[in-house]
C-alpha positions in Angstrom: 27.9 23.7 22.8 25.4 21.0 24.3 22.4 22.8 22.4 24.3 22.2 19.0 25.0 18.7 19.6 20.9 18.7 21.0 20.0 20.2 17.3 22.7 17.7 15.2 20.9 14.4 17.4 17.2 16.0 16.7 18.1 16.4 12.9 19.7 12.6 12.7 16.8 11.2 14.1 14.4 13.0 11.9 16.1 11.9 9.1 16.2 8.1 10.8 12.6 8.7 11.2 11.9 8.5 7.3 10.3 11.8 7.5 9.1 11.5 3.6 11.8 12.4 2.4 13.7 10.1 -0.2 17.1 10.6 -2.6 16.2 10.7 -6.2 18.3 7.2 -6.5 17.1 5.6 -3.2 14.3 2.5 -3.4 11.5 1.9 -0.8 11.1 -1.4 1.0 7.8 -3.5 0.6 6.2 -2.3 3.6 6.7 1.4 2.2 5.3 0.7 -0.7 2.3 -1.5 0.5 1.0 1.4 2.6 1.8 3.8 -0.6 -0.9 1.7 -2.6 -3.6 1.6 0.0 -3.3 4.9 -0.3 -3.6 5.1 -4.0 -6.4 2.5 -3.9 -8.5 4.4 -1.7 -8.0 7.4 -2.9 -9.4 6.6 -6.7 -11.6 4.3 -5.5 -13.5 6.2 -2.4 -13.5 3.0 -0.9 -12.6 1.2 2.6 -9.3 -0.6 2.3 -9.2 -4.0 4.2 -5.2 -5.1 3.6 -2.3 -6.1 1.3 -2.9 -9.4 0.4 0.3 -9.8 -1.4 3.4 -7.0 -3.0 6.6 -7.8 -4.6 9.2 -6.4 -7.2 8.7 -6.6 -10.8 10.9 -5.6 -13.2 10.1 -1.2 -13.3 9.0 -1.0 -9.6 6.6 -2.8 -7.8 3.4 -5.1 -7.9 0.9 -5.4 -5.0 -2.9 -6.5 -4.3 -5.3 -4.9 -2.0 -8.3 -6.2 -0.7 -11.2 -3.2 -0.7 -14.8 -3.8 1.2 -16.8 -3.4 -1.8 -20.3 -3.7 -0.4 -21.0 -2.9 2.8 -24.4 -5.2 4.3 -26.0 -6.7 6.9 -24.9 -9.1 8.0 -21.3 -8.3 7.0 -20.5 -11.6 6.6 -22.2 -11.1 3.4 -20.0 -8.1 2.1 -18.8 -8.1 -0.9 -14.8 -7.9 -1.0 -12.7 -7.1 -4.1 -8.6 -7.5 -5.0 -7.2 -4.5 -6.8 -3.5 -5.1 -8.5 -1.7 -2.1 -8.0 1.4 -1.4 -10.2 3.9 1.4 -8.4 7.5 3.1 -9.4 10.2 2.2 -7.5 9.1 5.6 -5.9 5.4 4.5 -4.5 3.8 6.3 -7.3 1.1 4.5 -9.0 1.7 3.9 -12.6 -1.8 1.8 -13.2 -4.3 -0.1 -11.3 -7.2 -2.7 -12.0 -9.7 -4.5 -10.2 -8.8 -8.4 -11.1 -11.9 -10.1 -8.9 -15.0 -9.6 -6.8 -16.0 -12.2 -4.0 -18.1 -12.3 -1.1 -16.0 -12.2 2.2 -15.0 -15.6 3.7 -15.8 -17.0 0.3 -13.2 -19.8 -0.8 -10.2 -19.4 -3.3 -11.6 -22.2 -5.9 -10.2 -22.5 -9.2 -7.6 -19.4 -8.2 -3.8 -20.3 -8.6 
């Protein structure tokens, strides 16, 4: 009896766990999705992915932009960073993407809203 209560904890936890598996009907949170589109990003774009700078709902799923090292160089102060919007399904799965700028790192935001 205490290896099939063992089995019923292992199997709650693994479903706890998020183990990738997600109802038809259920949504993923921000964080979920963020990762899901650093994926994506790197993936079509064979390039090094530096962070989410920013995700959020929009009307058929979600919206978020990543930050990608562009141009590696020496010193790397001088790489060349650029922001990719990323549009996903309420799913994580990427329905388009674009890059919307190119800037050198540490450069400053001027003239962006």
């Amino acid at each position: 009896m205490a290896t099939n209560a063992k089995n019923t904890e292992d199997n709650t936890e693994n479903r706890a766990e998020g183990s990738g598996d997600r109802g038809a009907g259920q949504k993923s949170s921000a964080s979920r999705i963020a990762a899901q589109a650093q994926e994506h990003i790197s993936a079509l774009t064979s390039k090094s992915v530096v962070g989410v700078t920013s995700v959020g709902p929009v009307e058929q799923g979600w919206l978020v932009e990543v930050e990608v090292l562009e141009d590696r160089r020496i010193p790397s102060s001088s790489d060349v960073l650029a922001l990719y919007e990323a549009e996903l399904n309420e799913h994580g799965d990427l329905l388009a993407y674009r890059r919307t700028r190119r800037y050198p790192r540490g450069g400053a935001d001027v003239g962006r809203s």
